[in-house]
MARZADO-478212 format. One record per residue (C-alpha): residue number from 1; residue in one letter; x, y, z. Coordinates in pm, whole numbers, plus 50000, padded with zeros to 5 digits. Layout:
N
  resi  resn   east  north     up
   NUM     a      X      Y      Z
...
//
This chain:
128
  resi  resn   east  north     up
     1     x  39010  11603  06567
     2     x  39317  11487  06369
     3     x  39540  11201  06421
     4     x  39911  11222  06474
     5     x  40146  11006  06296
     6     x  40543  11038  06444
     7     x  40808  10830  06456
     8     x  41119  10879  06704
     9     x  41392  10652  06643
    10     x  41739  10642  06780
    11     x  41966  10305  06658
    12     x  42223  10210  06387
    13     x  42230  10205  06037
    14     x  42201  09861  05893
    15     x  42413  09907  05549
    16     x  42439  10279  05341
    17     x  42191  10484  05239
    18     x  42106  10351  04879
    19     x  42027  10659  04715
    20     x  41820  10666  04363
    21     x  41710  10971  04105
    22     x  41331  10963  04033
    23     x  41225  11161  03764
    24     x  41275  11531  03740
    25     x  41572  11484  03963
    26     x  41451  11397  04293
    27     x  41658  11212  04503
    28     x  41544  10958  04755
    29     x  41763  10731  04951
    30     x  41666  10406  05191
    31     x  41843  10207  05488
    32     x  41719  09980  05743
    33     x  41776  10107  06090
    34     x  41821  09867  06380
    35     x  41681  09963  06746
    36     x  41791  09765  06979
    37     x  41554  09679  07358
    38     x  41741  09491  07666
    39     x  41525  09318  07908
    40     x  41545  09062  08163
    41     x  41361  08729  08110
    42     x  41413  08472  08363
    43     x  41721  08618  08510
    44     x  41901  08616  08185
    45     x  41950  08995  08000
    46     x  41750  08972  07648
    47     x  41814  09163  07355
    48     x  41551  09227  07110
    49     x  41607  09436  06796
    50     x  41368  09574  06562
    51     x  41463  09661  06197
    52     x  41273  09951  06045
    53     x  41273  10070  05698
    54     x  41393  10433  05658
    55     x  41271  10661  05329
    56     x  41449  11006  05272
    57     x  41328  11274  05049
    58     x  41506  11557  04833
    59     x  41767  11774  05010
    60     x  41718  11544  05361
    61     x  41817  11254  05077
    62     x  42069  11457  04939
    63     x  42237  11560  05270
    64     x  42189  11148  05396
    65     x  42370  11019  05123
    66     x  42701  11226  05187
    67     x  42729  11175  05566
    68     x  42468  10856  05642
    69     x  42676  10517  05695
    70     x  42637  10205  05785
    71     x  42681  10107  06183
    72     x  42658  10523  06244
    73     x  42409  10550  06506
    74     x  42186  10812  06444
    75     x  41800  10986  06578
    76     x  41544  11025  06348
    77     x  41205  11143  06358
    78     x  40935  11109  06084
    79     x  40603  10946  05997
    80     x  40506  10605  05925
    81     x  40379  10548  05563
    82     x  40203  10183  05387
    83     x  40258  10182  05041
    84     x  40193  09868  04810
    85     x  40352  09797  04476
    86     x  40380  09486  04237
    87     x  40653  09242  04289
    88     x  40812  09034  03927
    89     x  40548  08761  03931
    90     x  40277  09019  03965
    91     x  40139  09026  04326
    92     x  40098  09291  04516
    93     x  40294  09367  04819
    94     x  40275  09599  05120
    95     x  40551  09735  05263
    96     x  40537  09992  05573
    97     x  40836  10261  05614
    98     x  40937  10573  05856
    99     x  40953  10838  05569
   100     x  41205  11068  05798
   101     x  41153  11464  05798
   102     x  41470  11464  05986
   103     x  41770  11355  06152
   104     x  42102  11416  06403
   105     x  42395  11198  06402
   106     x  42473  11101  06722
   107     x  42760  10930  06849
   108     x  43126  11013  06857
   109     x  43298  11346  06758
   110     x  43474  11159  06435
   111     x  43112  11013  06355
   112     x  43014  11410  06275
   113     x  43327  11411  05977
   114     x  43270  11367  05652
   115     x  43621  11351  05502
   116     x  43749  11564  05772
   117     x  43445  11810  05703
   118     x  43239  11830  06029
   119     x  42866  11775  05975
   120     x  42733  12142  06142
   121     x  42352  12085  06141
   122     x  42093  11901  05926
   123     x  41801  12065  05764
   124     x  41480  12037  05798
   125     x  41339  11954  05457
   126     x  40943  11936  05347
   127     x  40855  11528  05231
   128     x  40608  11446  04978
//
């Protein structure tokens, strides 16, 4: 039997996509995301928020980078992904990321504008 590996994640944009060209052209772009919990501890309402790091792929990139912004609250679901890499003294790292295979803005009617162009549906685009 296989596993399953999803992410569902509905919260805010932390700061703007930052989008980057790998080579042969493929675009990628990153953002935290903040998801924010309220609970009650002792009487007193907690809030607990979770920052997650977001990875988008190709057209999904291409399409994040024009209408993605920071504080927009948007759902997102994808996979979670552990990839390690060298830092500049040397030492590897690990770092763990929702690599999204999609996404809806949510929100307010003038969230779905870019530039006065409403945002009419997002694609679904194949990830590495």
């Amino acid at each position: 039997m296989s596993g399953v590996n999803k992410v569902i994640l509905v919260g805010h944009l932390g700061k703007d996509p930052e989008a980057r060209s790998l080579e042969g052209g493929v675009s990628v772009v990153s953002f935290p995301l903040a998801t924010s919990e309220t609970f009650n501890k002792d009487g007193q309402k907690v809030e607990q928020t979770e920052w997650h790091n977001i990875v988008m792929w190709r057209g999904l990139a291409d399409v994040a980078a024009r209408f993605l912004q920071k504080g927009k609250l948007v759902y997102i679901e994808g996979k979670l992904r552990t990839r390690s890499f060298e830092d500049k003294e040397g030492i590897k790292k690990y770092t763990t990321e929702v690599v999204a295979e999609n996404f809806t803005l949510l929100g307010r009617k003038t969230d779905f504008e870019n530039d006065g162009v409403p945002v009419r549906q997002t694609p679904k685009v194949d990830q590495p």
